[in-house]
C-alpha positions as CSV (number, residue, x, y, z in Angstrom):
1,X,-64.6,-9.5,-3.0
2,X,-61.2,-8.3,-3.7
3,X,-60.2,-5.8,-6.2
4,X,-59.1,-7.6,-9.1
5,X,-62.8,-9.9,-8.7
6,X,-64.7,-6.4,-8.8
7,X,-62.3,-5.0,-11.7
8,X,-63.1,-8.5,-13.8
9,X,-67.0,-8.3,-13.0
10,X,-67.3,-4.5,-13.9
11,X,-65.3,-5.6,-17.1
12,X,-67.8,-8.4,-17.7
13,X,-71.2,-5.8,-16.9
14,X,-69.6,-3.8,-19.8
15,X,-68.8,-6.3,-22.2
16,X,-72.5,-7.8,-21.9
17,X,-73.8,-4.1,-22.6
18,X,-71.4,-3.8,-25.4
19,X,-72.5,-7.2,-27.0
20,X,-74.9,-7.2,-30.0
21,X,-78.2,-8.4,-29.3
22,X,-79.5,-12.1,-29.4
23,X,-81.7,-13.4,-32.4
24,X,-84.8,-13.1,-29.5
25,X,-83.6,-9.6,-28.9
26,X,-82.8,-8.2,-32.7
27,X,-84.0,-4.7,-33.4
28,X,-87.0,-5.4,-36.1
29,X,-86.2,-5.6,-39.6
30,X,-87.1,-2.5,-41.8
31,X,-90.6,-2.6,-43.2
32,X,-91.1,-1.2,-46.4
33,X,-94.3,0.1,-48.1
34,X,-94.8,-0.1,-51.6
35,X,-98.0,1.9,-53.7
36,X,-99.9,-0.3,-55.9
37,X,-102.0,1.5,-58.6
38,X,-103.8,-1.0,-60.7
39,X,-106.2,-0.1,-63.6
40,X,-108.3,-3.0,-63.1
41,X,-111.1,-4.1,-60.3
42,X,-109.9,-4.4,-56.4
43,X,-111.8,-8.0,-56.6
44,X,-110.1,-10.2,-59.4
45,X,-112.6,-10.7,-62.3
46,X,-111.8,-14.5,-62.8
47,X,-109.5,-17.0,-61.6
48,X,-106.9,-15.6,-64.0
49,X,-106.7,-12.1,-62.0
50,X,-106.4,-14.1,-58.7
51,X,-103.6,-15.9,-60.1
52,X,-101.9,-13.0,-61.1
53,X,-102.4,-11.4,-57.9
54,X,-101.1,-14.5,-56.1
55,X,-98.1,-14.3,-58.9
56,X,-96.8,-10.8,-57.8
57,X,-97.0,-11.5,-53.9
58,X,-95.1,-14.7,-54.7
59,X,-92.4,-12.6,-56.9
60,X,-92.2,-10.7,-53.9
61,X,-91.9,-13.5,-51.3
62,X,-89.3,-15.2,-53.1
63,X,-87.3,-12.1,-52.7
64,X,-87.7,-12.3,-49.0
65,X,-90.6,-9.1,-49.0
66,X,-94.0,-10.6,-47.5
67,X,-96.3,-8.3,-46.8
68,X,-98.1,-7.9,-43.0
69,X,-94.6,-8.9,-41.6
70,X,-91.5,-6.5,-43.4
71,X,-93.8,-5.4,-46.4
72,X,-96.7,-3.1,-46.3
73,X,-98.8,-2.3,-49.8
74,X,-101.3,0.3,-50.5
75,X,-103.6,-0.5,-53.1
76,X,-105.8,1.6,-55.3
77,X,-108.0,0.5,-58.2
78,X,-109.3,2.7,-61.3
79,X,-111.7,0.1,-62.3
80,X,-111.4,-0.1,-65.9
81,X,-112.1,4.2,-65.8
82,X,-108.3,6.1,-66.4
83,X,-110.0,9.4,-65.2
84,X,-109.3,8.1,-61.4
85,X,-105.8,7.5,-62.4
86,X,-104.6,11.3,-61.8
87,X,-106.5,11.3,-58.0
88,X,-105.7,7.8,-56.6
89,X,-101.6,8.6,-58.2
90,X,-101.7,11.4,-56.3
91,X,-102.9,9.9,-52.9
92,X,-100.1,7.3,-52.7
93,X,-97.7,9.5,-53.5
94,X,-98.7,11.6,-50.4
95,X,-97.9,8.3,-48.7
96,X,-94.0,8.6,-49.7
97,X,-93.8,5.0,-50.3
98,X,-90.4,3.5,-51.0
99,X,-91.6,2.7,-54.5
100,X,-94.7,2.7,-56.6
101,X,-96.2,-0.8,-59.2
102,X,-98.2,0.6,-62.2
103,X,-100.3,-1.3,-64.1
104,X,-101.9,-0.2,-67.1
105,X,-100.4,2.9,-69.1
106,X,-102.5,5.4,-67.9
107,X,-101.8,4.4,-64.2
108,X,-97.8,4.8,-65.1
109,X,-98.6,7.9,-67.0
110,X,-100.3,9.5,-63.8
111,X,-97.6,8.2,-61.4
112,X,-95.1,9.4,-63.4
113,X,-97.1,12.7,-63.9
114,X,-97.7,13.1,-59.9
115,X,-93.7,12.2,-58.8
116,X,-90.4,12.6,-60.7
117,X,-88.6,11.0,-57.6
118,X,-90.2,7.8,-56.2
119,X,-89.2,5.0,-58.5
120,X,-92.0,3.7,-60.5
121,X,-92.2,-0.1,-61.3
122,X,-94.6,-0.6,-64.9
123,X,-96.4,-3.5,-66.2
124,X,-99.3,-4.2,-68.5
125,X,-97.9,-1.0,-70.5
126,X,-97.6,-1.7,-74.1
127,X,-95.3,0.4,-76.1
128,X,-93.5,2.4,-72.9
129,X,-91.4,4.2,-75.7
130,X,-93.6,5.3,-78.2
131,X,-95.9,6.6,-75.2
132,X,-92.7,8.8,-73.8
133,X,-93.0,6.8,-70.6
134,X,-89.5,6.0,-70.6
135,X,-86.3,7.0,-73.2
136,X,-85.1,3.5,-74.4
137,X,-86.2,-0.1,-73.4
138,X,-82.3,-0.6,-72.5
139,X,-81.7,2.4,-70.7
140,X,-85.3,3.9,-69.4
141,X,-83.5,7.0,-67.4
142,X,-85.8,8.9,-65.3
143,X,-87.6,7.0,-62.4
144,X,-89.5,4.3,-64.4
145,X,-88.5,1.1,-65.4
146,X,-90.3,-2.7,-65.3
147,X,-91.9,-4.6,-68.0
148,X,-93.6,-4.4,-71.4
149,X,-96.5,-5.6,-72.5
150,X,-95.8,-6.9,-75.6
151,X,-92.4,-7.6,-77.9
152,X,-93.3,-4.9,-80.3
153,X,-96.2,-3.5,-82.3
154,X,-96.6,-6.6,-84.2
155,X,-99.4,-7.7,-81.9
156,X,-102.0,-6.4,-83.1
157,X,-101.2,-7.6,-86.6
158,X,-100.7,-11.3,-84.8
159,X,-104.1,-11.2,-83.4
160,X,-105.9,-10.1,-86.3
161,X,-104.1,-13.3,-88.3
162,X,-105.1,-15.9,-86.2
163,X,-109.1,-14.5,-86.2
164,X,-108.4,-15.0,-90.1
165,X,-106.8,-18.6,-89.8
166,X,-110.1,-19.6,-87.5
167,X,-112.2,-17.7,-89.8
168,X,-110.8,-18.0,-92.8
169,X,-114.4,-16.5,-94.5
170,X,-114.1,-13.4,-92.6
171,X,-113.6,-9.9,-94.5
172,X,-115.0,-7.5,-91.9
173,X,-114.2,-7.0,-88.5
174,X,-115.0,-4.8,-85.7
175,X,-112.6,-3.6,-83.3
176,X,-113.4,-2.9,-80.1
177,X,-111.9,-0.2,-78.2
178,X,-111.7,1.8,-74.8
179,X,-111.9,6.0,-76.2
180,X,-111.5,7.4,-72.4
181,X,-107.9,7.7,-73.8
182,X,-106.0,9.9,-76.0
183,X,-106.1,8.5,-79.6
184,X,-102.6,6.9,-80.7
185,X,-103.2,6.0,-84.4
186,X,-98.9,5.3,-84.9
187,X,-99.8,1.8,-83.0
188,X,-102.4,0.4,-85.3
189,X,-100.3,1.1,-88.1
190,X,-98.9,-2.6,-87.6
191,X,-102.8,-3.8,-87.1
192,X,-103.7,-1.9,-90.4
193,X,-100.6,-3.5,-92.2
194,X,-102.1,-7.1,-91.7
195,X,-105.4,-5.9,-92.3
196,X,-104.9,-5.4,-95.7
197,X,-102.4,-8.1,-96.5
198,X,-105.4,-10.1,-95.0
199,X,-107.7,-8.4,-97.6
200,X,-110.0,-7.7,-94.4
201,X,-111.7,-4.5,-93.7
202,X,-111.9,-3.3,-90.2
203,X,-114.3,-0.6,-88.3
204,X,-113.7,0.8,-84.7
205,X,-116.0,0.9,-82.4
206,X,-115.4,3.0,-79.0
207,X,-116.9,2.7,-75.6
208,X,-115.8,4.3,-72.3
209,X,-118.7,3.4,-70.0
210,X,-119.7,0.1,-68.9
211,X,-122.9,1.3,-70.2
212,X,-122.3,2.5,-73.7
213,X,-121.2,-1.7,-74.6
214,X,-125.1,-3.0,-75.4
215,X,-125.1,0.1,-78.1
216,X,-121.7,-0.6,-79.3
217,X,-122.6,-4.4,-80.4
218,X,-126.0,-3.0,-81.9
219,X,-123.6,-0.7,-84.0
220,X,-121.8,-3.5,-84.6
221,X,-124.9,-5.8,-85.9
222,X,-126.6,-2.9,-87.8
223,X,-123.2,-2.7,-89.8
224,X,-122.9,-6.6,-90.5
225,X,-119.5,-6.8,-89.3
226,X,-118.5,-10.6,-89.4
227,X,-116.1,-10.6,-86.5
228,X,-114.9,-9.0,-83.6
229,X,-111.4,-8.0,-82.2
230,X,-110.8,-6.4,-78.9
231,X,-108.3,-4.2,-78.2
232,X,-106.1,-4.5,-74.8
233,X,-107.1,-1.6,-72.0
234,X,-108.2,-1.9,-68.4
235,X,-111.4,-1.0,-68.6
236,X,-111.8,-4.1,-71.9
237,X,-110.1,-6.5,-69.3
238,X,-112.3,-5.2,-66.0
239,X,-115.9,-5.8,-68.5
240,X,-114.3,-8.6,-70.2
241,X,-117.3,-11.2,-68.9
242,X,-119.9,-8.7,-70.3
243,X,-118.0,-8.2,-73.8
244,X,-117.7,-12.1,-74.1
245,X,-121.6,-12.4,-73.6
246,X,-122.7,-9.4,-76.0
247,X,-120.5,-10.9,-78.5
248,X,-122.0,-14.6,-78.1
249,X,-125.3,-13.1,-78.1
250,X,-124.5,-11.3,-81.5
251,X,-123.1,-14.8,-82.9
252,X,-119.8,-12.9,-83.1
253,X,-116.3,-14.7,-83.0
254,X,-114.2,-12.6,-81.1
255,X,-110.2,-12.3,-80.6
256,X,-109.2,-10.7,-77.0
257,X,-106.4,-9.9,-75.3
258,X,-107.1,-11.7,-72.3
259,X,-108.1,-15.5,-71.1
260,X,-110.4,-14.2,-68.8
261,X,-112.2,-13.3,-71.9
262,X,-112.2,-17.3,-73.3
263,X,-112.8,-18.8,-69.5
264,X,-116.2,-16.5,-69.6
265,X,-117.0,-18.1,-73.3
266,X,-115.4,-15.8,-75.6
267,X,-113.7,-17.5,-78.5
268,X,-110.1,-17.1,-78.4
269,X,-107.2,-15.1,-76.8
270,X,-103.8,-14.5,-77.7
271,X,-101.7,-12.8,-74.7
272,X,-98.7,-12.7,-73.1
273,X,-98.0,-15.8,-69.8
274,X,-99.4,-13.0,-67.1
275,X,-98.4,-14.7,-64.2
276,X,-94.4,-14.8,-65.2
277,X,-94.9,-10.8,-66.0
278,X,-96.7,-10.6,-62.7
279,X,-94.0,-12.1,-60.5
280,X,-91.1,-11.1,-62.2
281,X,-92.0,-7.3,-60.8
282,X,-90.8,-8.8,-57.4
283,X,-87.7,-8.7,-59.2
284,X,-87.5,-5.2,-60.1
285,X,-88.8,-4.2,-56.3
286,X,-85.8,-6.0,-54.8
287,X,-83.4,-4.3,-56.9
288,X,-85.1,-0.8,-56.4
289,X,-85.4,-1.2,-52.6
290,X,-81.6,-2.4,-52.5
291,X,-80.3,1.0,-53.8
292,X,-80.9,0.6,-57.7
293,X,-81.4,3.5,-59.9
294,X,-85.0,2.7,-62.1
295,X,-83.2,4.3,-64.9
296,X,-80.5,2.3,-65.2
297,X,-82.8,-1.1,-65.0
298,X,-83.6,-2.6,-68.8
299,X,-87.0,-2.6,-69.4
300,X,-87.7,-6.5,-70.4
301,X,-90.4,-7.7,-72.9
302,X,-92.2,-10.8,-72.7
303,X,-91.1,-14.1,-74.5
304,X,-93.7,-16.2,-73.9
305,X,-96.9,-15.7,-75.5
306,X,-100.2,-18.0,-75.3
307,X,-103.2,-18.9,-77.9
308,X,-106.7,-20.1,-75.8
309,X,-109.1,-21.1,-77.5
310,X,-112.9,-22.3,-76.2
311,X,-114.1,-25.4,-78.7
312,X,-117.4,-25.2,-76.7
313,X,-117.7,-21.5,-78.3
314,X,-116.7,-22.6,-81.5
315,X,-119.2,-25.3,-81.4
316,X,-122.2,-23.1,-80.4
317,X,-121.3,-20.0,-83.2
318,X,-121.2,-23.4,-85.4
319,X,-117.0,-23.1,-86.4
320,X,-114.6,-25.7,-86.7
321,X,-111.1,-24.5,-85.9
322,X,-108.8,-26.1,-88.2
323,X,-106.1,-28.5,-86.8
324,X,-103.2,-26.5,-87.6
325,X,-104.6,-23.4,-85.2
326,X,-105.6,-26.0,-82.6
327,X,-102.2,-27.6,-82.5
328,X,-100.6,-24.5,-82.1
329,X,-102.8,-23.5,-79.1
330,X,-101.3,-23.3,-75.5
331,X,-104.6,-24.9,-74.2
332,X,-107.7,-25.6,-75.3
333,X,-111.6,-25.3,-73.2
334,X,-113.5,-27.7,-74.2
């Protein structure tokens, strides 16, 4: 082999060294982990929750993130009971994920309460303002952004008024409510606004254990109360099966803030479409995990809500819905 062959093959030994690997060959991608603190049950209560489970891992596939390949996510569930939220916030935060999703207001409170640096994705928070959970719904600042709830305190208030177009003879209700919490009386200030334009009186009733329920709708029967309206928290949405049968047994028509209510035989539900809110927090990882500040992502609100209602319920507590209500409804269980 003459020099100038041996120069050109040394030349060639180096260039191959120098090259960039092949697609077989490529240095793995990054994998990220994300926390998930959720204020519900780790098994999905009805086919709703799986569907919103399914929902955010699709948001997040979409986005290219699917967990066991480039995505790991670390779960923890408060099962309807905030007093877990401080403990289980704590424990992913020891994990130094990349980011942490929040559901529920007292699992973004404790997040938020546990780490001022990982960024902190919300959802099923009503009210984030009014809660000091972030500054503005435009510019959140801080390290918590995602999505609301609901569009404004007028919920409440919506709710009560289509219990009083179904039931138009109805002038007392009972509203059911998780009291594990810190009272926050400046958000049923819309809810007592419709109440009396309604000309309907209104008594609250407050559970925190799974086992205090059976008393509460024996309160609620001793007192005559003529319907019943359930207020949105975890732990309501993690019983929401056993809150549906106590108030079928009591011959109570009900209002909830959640379908899984109705597909388990409660009356009627007006919430926001879950499984849009659900996947659109794959939207919010991307951005986070691509170098975005949370504090400088808008907040967004829902803008589509939906009205179930169960005619088979109806039927047994011996209502007829009028037309009007029943054209309006999203869908309708027969």
């Amino acid at each position: 082999m003459n020099p100038r062959q041996i120069a050109l093959r040394i030349i060639l030994t180096f260039s191959l060294l120098a090259a960039p690997l092949s697609s077989d060959g490529q240095q793995p991608a990054k994998v990220y982990r994300i926390g998930f603190l959720v204020g519900g049950p780790a098994t999905p209560a009805s086919p709703e929750g799986a569907r919103n489970r399914e929902a955010f891992l699709e948001g997040l596939r979409e986005r290219g993130y699917v967990e066991g390949q480039n995505l790991v996510i670390e779960r923890r569930y408060t099962e309807g009971q905030d007093e877990r939220a401080p403990s289980l916030a704590a424990e992913l935060v020891s994990l130094k994920p990349d980011l942490i999703v929040a559901h529920g207001t007292a699992q973004v409170r404790a997040v938020k309460e546990a780490t001022s640096t990982i960024p902190i994705v919300m959802v099923g928070v009503m009210h984030p303002v009014q809660r000091g959970l972030v500054a503005g719904l435009a510019h959140p600042g801080g390290n918590v952004t995602g999505l609301t709830e609901t569009a404004g305190l007028e919920i409440g208030g919506k709710r009560l008024q289509l219990l009083k177009e179904a039931v138009p003879k109805v002038s007392r209700v009972a509203v059911l409510y998780y009291s594990g919490g810190q009272p926050e009386p400046r958000l049923w200030e819309p809810f007592q606004a419709a109440a009396r334009a309604l000309d309907v009186t209104y008594q609250f009733y407050g559970v925190k254990e799974p086992e205090e329920l059976e008393g509460a709708f024996t309160a609620i029967t001793k007192a005559r109360e003529e319907a019943l309206l359930v207020s949105p928290h975890p732990f309501t949405g993690t019983h929401a099966g056993r809150i549906a049968e106590l108030a079928a047994k009591s011959r109570l028509p009900a209002m909830y803030p959640f379908r899984v209510a109705v597909e388990a035989g409660g009356l009627m539900a007006y919430e926001t479409n879950q499984p849009a809110i659900f996947r659109r927090i794959g939207f919010y990882v991307d951005k986070i995990l691509k170098g975005a500040n949370p504090g400088d992502l808008p907040v967004e609100q829902p803008t589509k809500f939906e009205l179930v209602i169960n005619l088979k319920t109806a039927k047994a507590l011996g209502l007829t819905i009028p037309q009007s209500l029943l054209g309006r409804a999203d869908e309708v269980i027969q």
